[in-house]
KEKOL-343488 format. One record per residue (C-alpha): x, y, z; residue in three letters; residue number from 1; chain. Coordinates in steps of 0.1 Angstrom, whole numbers. Layout:
PT      x      y      z   aa    i  ch
PT      X      Y      Z  ala  NUM   A
...
//
This chain:
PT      x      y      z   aa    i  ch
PT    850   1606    756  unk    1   A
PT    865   1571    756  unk    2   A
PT    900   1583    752  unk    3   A
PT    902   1593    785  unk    4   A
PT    894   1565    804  unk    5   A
PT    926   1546    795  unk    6   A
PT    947   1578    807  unk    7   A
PT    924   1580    836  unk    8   A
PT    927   1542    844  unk    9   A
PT    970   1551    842  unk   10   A
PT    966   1571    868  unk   11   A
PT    947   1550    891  unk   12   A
PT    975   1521    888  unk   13   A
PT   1002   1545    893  unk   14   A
PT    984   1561    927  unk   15   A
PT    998   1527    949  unk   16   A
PT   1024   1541    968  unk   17   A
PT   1035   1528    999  unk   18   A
PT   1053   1552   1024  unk   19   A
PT   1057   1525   1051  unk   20   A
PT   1097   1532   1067  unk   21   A
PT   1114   1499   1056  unk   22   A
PT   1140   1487   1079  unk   23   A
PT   1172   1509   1071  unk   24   A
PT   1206   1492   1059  unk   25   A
PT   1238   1489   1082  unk   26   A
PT   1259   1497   1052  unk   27   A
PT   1255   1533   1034  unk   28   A
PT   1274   1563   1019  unk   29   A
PT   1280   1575    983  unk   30   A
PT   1308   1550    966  unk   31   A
PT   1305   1524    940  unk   32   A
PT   1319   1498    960  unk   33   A
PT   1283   1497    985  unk   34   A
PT   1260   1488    956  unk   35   A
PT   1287   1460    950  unk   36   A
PT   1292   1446    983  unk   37   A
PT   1252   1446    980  unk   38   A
PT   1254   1424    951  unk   39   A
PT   1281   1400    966  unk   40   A
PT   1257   1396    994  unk   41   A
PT   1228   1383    973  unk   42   A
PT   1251   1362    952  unk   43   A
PT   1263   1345    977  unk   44   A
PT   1251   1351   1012  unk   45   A
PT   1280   1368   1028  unk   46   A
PT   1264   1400   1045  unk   47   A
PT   1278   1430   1029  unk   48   A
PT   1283   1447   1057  unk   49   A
PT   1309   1418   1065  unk   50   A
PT   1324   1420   1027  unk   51   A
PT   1326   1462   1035  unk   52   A
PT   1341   1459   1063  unk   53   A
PT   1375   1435   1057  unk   54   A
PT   1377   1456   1026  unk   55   A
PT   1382   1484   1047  unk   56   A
PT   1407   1465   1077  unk   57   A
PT   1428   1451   1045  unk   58   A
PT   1427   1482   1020  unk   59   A
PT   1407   1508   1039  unk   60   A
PT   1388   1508   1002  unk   61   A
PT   1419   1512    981  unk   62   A
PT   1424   1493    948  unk   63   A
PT   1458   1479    960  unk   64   A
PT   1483   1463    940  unk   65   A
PT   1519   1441    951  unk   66   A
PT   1551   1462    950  unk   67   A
PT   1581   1451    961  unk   68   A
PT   1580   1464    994  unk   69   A
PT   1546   1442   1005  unk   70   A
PT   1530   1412   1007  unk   71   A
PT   1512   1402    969  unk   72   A
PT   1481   1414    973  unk   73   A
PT   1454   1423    950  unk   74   A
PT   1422   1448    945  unk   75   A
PT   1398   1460    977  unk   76   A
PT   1399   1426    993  unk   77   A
PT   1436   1419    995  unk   78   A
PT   1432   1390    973  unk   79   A
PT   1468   1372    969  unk   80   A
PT   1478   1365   1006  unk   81   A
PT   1466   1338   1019  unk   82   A
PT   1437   1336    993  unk   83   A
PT   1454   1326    954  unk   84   A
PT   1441   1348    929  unk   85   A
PT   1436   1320    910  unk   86   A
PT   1417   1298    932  unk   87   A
PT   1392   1332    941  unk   88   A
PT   1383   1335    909  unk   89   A
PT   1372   1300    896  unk   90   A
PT   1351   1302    927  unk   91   A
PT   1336   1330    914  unk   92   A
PT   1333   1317    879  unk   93   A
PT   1351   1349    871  unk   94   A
PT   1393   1355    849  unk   95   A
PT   1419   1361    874  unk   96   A
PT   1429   1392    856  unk   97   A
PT   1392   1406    864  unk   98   A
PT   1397   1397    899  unk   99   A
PT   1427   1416    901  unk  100   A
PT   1417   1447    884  unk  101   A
PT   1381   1449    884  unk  102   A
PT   1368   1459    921  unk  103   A
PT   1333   1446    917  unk  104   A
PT   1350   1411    903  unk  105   A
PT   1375   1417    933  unk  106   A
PT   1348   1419    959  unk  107   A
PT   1325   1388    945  unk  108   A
PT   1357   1368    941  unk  109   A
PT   1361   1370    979  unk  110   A
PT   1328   1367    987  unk  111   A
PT   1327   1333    970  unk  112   A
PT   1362   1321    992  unk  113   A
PT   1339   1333   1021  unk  114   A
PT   1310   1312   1012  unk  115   A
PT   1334   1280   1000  unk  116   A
PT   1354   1277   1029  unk  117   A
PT   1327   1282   1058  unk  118   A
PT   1293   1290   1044  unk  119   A
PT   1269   1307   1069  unk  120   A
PT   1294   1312   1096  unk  121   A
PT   1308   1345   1089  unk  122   A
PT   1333   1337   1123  unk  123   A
PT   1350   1310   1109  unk  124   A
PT   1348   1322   1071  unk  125   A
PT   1371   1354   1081  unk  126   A
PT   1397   1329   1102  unk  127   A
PT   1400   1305   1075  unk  128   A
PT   1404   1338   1049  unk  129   A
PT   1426   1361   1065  unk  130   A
PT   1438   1348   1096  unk  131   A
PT   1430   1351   1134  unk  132   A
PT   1441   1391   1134  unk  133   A
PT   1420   1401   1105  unk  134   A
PT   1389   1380   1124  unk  135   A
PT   1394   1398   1156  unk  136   A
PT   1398   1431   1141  unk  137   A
PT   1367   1427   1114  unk  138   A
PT   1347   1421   1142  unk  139   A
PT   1360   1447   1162  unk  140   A
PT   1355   1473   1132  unk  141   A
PT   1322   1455   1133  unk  142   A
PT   1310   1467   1163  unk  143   A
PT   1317   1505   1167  unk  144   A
PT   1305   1509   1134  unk  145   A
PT   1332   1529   1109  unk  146   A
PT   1333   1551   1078  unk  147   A
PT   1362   1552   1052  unk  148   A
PT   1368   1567   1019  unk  149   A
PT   1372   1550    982  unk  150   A
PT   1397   1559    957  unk  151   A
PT   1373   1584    940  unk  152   A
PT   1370   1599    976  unk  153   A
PT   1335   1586    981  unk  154   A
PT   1325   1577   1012  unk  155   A
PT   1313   1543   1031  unk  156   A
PT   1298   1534   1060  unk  157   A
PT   1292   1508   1087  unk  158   A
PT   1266   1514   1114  unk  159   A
PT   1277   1492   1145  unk  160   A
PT   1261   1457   1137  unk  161   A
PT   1254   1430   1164  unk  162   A
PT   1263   1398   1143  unk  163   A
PT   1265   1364   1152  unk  164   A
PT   1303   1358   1168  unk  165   A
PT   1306   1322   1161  unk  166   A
PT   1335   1305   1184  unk  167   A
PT   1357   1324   1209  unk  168   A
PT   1392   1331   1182  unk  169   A
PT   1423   1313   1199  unk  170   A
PT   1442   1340   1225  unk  171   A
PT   1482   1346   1211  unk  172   A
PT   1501   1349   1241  unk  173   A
PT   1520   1382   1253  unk  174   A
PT   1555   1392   1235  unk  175   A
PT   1589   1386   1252  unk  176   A
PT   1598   1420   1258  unk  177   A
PT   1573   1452   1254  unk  178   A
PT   1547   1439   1276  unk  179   A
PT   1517   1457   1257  unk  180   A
PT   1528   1435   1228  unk  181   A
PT   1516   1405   1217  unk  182   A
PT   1540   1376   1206  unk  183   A
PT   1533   1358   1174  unk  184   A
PT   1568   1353   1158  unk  185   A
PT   1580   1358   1123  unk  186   A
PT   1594   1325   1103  unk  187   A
PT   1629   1319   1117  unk  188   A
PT   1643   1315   1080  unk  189   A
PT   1635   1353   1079  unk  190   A
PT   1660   1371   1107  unk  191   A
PT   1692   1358   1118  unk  192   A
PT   1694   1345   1155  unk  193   A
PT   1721   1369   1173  unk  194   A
PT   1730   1383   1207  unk  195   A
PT   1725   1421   1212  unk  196   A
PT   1721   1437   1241  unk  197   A
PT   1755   1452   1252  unk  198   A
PT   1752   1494   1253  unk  199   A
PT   1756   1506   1220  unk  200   A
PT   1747   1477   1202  unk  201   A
PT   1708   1486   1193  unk  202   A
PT   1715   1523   1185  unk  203   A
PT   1682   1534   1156  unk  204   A
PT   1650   1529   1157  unk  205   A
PT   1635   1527   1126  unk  206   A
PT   1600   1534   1115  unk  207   A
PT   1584   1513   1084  unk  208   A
PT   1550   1511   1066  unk  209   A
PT   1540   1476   1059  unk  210   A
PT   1526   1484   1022  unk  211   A
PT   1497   1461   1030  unk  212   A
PT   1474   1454   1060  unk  213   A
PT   1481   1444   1101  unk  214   A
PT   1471   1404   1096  unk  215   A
PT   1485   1401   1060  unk  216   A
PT   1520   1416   1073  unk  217   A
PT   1520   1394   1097  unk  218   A
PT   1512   1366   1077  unk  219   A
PT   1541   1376   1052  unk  220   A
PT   1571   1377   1080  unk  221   A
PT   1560   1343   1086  unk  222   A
PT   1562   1327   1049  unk  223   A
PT   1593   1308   1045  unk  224   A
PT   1595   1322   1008  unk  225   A
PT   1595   1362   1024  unk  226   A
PT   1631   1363   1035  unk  227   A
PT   1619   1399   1052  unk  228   A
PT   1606   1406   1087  unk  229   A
PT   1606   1436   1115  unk  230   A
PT   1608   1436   1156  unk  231   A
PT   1573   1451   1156  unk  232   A
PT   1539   1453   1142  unk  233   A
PT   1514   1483   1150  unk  234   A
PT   1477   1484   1137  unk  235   A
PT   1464   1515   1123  unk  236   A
PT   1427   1512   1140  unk  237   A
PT   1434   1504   1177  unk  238   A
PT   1473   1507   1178  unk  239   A
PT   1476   1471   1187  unk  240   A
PT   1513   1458   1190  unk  241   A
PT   1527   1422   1177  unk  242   A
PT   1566   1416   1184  unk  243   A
PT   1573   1390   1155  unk  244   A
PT   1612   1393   1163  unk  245   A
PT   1636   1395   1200  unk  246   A
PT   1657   1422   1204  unk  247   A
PT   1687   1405   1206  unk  248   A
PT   1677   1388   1169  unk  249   A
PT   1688   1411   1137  unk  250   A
PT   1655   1414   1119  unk  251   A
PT   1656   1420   1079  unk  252   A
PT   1635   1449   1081  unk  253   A
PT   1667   1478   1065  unk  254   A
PT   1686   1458   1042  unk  255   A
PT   1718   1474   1051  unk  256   A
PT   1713   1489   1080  unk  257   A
PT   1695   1457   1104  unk  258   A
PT   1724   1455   1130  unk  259   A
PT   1724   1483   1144  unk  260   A
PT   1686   1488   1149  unk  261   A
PT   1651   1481   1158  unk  262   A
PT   1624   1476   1133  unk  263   A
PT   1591   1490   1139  unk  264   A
PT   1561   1487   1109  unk  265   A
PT   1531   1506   1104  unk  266   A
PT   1498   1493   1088  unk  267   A
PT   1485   1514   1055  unk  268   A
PT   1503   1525   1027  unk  269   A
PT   1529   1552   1022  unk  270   A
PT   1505   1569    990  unk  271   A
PT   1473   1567   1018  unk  272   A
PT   1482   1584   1051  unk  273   A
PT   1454   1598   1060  unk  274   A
PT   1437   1563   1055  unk  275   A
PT   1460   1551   1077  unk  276   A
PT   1478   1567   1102  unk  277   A
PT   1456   1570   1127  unk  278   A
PT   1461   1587   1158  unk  279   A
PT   1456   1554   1178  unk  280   A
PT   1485   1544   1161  unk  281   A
PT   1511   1573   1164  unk  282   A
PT   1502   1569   1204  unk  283   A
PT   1505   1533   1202  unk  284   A
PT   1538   1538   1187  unk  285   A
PT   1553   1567   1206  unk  286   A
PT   1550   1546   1235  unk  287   A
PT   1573   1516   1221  unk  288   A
PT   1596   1540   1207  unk  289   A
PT   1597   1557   1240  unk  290   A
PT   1602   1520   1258  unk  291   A
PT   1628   1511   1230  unk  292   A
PT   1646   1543   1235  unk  293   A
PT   1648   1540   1272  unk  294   A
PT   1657   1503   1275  unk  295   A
PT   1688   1510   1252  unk  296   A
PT   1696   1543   1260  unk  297   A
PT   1687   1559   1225  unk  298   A
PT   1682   1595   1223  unk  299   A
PT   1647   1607   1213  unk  300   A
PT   1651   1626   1182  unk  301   A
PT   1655   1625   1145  unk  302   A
PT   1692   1615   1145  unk  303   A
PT   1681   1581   1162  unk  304   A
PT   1643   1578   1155  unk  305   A
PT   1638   1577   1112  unk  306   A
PT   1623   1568   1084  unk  307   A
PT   1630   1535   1067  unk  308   A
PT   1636   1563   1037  unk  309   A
PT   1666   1581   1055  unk  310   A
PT   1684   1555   1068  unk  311   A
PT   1714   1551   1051  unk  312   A
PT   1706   1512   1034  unk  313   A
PT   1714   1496   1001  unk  314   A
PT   1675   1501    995  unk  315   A
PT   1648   1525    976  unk  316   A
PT   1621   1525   1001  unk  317   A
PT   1611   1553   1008  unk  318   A
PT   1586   1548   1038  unk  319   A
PT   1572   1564   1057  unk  320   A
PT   1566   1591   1035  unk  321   A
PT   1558   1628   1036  unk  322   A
PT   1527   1621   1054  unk  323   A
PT   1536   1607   1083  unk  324   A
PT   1537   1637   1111  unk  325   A
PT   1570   1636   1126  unk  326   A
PT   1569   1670   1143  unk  327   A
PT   1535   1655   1165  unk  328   A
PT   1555   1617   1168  unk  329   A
PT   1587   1630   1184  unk  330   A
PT   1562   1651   1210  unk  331   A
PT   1547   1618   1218  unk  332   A
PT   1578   1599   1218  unk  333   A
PT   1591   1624   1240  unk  334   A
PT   1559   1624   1263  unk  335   A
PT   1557   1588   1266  unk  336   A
PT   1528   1585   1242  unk  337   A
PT   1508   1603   1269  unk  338   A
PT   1475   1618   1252  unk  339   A
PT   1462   1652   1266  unk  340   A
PT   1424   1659   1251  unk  341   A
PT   1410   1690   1252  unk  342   A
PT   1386   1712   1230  unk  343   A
PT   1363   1742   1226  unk  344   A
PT   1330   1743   1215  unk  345   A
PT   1330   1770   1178  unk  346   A
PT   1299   1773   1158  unk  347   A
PT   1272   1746   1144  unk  348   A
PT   1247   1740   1122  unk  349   A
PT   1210   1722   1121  unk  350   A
PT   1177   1732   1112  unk  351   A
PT   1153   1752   1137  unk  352   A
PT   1119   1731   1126  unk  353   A
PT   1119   1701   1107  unk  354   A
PT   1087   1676   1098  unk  355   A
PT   1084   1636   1113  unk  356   A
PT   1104   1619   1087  unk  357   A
PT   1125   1644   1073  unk  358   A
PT   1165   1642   1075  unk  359   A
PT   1187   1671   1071  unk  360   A
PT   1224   1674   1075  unk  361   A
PT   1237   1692   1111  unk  362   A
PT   1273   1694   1118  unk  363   A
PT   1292   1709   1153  unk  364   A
PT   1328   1725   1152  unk  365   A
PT   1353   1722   1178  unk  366   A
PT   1391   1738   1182  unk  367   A
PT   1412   1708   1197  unk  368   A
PT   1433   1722   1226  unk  369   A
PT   1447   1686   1231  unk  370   A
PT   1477   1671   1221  unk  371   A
PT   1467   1644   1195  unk  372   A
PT   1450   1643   1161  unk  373   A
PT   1415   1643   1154  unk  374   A
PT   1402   1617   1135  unk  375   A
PT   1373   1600   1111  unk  376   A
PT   1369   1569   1132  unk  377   A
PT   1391   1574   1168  unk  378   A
PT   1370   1612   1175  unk  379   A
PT   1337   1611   1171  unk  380   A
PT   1308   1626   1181  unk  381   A
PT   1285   1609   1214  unk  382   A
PT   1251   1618   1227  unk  383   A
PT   1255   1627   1264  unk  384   A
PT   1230   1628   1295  unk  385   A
PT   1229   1605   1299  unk  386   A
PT   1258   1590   1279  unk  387   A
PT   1257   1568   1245  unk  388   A
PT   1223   1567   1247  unk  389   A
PT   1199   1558   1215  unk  390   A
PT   1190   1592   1197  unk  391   A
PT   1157   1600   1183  unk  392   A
PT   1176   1616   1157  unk  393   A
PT   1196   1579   1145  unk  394   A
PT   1199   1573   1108  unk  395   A
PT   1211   1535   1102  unk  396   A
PT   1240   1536   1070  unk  397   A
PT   1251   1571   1082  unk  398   A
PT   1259   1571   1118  unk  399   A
PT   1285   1555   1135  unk  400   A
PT   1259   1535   1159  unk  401   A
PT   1227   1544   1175  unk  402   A
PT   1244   1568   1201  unk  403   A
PT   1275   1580   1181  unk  404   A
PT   1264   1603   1152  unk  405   A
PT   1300   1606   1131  unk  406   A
PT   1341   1610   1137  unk  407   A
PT   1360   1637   1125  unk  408   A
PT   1352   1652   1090  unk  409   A
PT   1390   1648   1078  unk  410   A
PT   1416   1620   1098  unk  411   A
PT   1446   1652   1104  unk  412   A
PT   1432   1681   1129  unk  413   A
PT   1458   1686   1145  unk  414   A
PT   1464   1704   1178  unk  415   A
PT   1453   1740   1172  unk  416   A
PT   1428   1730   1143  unk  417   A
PT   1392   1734   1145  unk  418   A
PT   1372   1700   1136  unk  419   A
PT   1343   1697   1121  unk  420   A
PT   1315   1669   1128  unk  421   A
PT   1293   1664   1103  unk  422   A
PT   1261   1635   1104  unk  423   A
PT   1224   1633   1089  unk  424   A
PT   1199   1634   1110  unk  425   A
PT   1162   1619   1106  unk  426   A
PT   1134   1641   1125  unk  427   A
PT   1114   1616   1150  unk  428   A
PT   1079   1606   1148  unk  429   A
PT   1057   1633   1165  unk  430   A
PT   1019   1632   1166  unk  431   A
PT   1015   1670   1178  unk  432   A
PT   1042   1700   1177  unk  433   A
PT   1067   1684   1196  unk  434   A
PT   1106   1702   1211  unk  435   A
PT   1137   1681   1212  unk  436   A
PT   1170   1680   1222  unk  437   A
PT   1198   1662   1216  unk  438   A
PT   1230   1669   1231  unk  439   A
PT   1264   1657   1220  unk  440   A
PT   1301   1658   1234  unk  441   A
PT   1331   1644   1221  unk  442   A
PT   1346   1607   1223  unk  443   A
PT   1385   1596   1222  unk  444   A
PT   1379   1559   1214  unk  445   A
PT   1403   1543   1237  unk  446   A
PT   1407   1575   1259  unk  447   A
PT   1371   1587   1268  unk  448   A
PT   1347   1616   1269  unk  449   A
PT   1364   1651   1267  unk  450   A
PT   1356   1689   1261  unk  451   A
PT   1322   1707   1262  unk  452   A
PT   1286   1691   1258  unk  453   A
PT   1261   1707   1226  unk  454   A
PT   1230   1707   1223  unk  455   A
PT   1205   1712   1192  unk  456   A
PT   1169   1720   1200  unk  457   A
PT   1144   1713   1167  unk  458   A
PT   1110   1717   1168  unk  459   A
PT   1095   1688   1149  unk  460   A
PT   1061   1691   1131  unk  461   A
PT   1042   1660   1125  unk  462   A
PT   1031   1649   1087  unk  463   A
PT   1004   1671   1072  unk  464   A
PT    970   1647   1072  unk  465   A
PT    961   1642   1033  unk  466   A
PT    931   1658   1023  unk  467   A
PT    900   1635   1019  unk  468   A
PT    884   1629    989  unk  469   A
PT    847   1641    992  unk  470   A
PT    818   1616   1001  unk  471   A
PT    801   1598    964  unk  472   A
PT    774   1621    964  unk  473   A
PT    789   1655    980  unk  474   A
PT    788   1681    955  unk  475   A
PT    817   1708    952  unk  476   A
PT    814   1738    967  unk  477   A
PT    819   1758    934  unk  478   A
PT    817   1749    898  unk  479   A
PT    827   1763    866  unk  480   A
PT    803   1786    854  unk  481   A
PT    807   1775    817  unk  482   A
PT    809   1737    823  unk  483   A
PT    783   1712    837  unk  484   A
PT    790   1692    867  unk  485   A
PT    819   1667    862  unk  486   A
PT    820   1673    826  unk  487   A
PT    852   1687    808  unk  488   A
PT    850   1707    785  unk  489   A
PT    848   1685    756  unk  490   A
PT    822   1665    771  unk  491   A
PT    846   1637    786  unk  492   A
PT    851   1631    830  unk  493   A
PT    878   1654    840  unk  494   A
PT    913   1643    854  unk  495   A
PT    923   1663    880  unk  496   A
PT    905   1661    911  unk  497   A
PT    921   1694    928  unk  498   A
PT    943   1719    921  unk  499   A
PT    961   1724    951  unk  500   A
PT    998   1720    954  unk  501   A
PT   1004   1681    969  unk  502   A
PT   1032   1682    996  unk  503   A
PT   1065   1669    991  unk  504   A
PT   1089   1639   1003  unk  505   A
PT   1121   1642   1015  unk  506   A
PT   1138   1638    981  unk  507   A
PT   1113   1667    964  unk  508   A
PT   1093   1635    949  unk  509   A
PT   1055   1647    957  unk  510   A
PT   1034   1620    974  unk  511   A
PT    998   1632    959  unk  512   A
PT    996   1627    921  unk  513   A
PT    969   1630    896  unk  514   A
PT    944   1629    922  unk  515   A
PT    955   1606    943  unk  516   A
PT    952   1607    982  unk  517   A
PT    982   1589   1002  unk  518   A
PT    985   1583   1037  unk  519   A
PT   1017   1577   1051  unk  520   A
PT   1021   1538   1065  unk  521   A
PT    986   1525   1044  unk  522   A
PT    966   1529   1013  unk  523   A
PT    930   1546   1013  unk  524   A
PT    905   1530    986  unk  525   A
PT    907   1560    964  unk  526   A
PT    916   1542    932  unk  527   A
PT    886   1520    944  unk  528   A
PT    860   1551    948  unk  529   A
PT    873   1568    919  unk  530   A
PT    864   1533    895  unk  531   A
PT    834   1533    906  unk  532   A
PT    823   1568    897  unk  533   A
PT    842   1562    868  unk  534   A
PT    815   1533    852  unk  535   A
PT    789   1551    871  unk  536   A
PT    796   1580    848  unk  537   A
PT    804   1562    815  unk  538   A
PT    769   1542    826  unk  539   A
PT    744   1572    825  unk  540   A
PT    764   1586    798  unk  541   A
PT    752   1556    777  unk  542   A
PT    720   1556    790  unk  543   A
PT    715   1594    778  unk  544   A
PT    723   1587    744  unk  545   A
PT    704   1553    738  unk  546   A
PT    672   1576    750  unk  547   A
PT    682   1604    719  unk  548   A
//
């Protein structure tokens, strides 16, 4: 008989199990690199949401190394531009070759430049590590929340955060020329002064990608040791313009090619387009290539508007690259970079019923009958009447922000394509059979609200109360004929209080074992109860024999 209690005793300890929601995390999603941003964070203090986030502005998650057509950066946190290798890693306590190789040494490598050069004032920390243009655009990223994919094509994501700003970041005053631009010139060692502007002179306009990020580009053009720069700078995110060089100067952007033309660089990489060119951008920079074009009296077509890759240079570049949609960046050229949005609801997908707690996957399709691309982060999907308000349905590490439940499934629906929006939703807390709706339409960041509202209806079922254990001295309704009350049947206490089926979690994990009673948010005193009739039994069971 003794031989049971310690298994009995197991299960007692093991019946603790607290179901109380913990506060969710602003960073989520399926890749390696979350856990490690994570770790950063506790290492050193830098939130990881922060860490996540210029990893995607600088790399949008990609393991980048220097070529010769970029700045020399290194691994998922650009490490090399204006942070040495070198100096990140004996921060870090880590080899430089780790830190240039090895994401998660990469990541906490950064972390520790973070920490060094402005600890607890994440503002000031992103200036003094990548500049005034990566700050702005961290924060930016920062708060619309965002969600990019990793080199294994796993996904991360940023729910909108509300973090400290810190000080105001210093205001870069407005280009000389394109008046949507702003002006933040390149080093002059890096052009050569001239004096176009007569008809004929500025004849091609050519298109670039910059091989590395917006701010580190930028940053490049204006090291003395560079000796390469371009007219223009566009951001993949937001489209946002810097002229680095005049018109009238001869940028080195085309090796053999610069005197005849204007040079105009994209952020991303030429192996990551859909990481990178963004529909934000190809509107951005339709409408300076339309400007350029009409200022000089360039025609808008492919024997004056090409690829860095076509022109005819001393050079191997071969930029843009396949991916880059010329067939949808002539139309906007030759529509002033005018966007048209339109779309049509198509089918969908969500649970009828669902249980307080519970999260299940939903996702709404949509043909776009506009004349721009559909993307992860510049599309997405908005709760509506009213608008951008807080859904019941919000999972934190998985939406976009508490009102904007996902972007675009892939970053290249084009016009004509039908779209697909898919986001996890959680089931609200319901104390009684409760209907709700939740309806959605979709968001142009940038451009607005456009095509037709959705709405899911779910019936939600609150949690199923647990069964309570009967009273000390209750007896059960039936026993085993062959067996005497709350004997097994070789003589010991038995271990399983009930044979019914316990429910299950959300991930299948069941949340009444051996006996144990759990109610979500608190413990009950079972474990207590069930100690006690434990010794009671072991007590009379001693008793009996000392009287044979």
């Amino acid at each position: 008989m003794w031989k049971a209690v310690p298994v009995l005793l197991t299960c007692l300890v093991g019946c603790t199990v607290d179901l109380t929601p913990r506060k969710m995390e602003g960073l989520g999603g399926d890749s390696r690199l979350v856990p490690m941003f994570r770790q950063a964070e506790r290492e050193t203090g830098v939130p990881a949401e922060v860490l996540a986030t210029v990893a995607f502005t600088t790399t949008r998650l990609t393991m980048v190394r220097p070529d010769d057509h970029g700045p020399p950066i290194w691994g998922v946190m650009a490490l090399g531009g204006s942070v040495e290798v070198d100096q990140a890693a004996a921060l870090a306590g880590l080899a430089p070759d780790a830190v240039r190789l090895d994401p998660q040494a990469n990541i906490r490598a950064a972390a520790a430049v973070m920490r060094d050069r402005a600890p607890g004032d994440w503002a000031a920390a992103l200036v003094a590590y990548g500049g005034e243009d990566l700050a702005a655009e961290v924060r930016r990223h920062l708060g619309a929340g965002w969600r990019g994919v990793d080199d294994e094509g796993k996904g991360v994501t940023v729910t909108a955060q509300d973090l400290e700003r810190g000080q105001p970041l210093q205001a870069i005053a407005q280009a000389l020329g394109y008046s949507k631009a702003k002006w933040n010139p390149a080093y002059s060692g890096n052009y050569a002064n001239a004096s176009r502007g007569e008809p004929g002179t500025i004849r091609t306009i050519v298109i670039h990608t910059m091989q590395g990020s917006y701010g580190g580009s930028i940053s490049w053009f204006q090291n003395p040791t560079a000796n390469v720069s371009a007219h223009y700078m566009v951001r993949s995110s937001d489209g946002e313009i810097t002229q680095m060089v005049d018109h009238r100067d001869i940028a080195y952007h085309d090796a053999c090619f610069n005197t005849y033309s204007i040079g105009i660089e994209h952020e991303g990489y030429v192996t990551e387009p859909g990481k990178w060119y963004t529909e934000e951008m190809y509107m951005a920079s339709a409408r300076l290539t339309a400007w350029i074009a009409g200022a000089h009296g360039i025609p808008k077509d492919r024997a004056h508007i090409m690829g860095h890759g076509e022109t005819p240079d001393c050079s191997n570049h071969t930029d843009p690259g396949p991916g880059w949609n010329w067939k949808h960046y002539l139309e906007l050229v030759n529509g002033g970079g005018t966007p048209r949005l339109a779309a049509r609801a198509g089918k969908s997908s969500y649970p009828p019923t669902m249980v307080s707690g519970q999260n299940a996957t939903a996702w709404f399709e949509f043909v776009n009958d506009g004349n721009i691309l559909w993307g992860t982060n510049e599309t997405r999907l908005a709760t509506q009447d009213p608008a951008s308000h807080v859904s019941p349905f919000f999972v934190s590490g998985n939406w976009l922000s508490t009102s904007q439940a996902t972007g675009a499934d892939r970053s290249d629906y084009d016009p004509g394509d039908t779209g697909r929006f898919s986001f996890v939703i959680r089931a609200p807390h319901v104390t009684a059979r409760t209907t709700v709706e939740e309806t959605f339409q979709l968001y142009q960041q940038g451009n607005g609200w456009f095509g037709p509202k959705v709405t899911m209806t779910i019936t939600v079922d609150p949690v199923a109360a647990p069964q309570a254990l009967p009273a000390p001295d209750a007896r059960p309704a039936e026993r085993p004929a062959t067996l005497p009350p709350s004997r097994s049947e070789d003589g010991g206490i038995p271990l399983t209080a009930s044979a019914e089926e316990p429910p299950a979690d959300e991930a299948g994990q069941r949340l009444h074992a051996s006996g144990c009673s759990v109610t979500p948010g608190r413990e009950r005193p079972t474990a207590l109860i069930v100690v006690v009739l434990v010794f009671a039994a072991l007590r009379r069971r001693r008793q009996s024999t000392s009287h044979m």
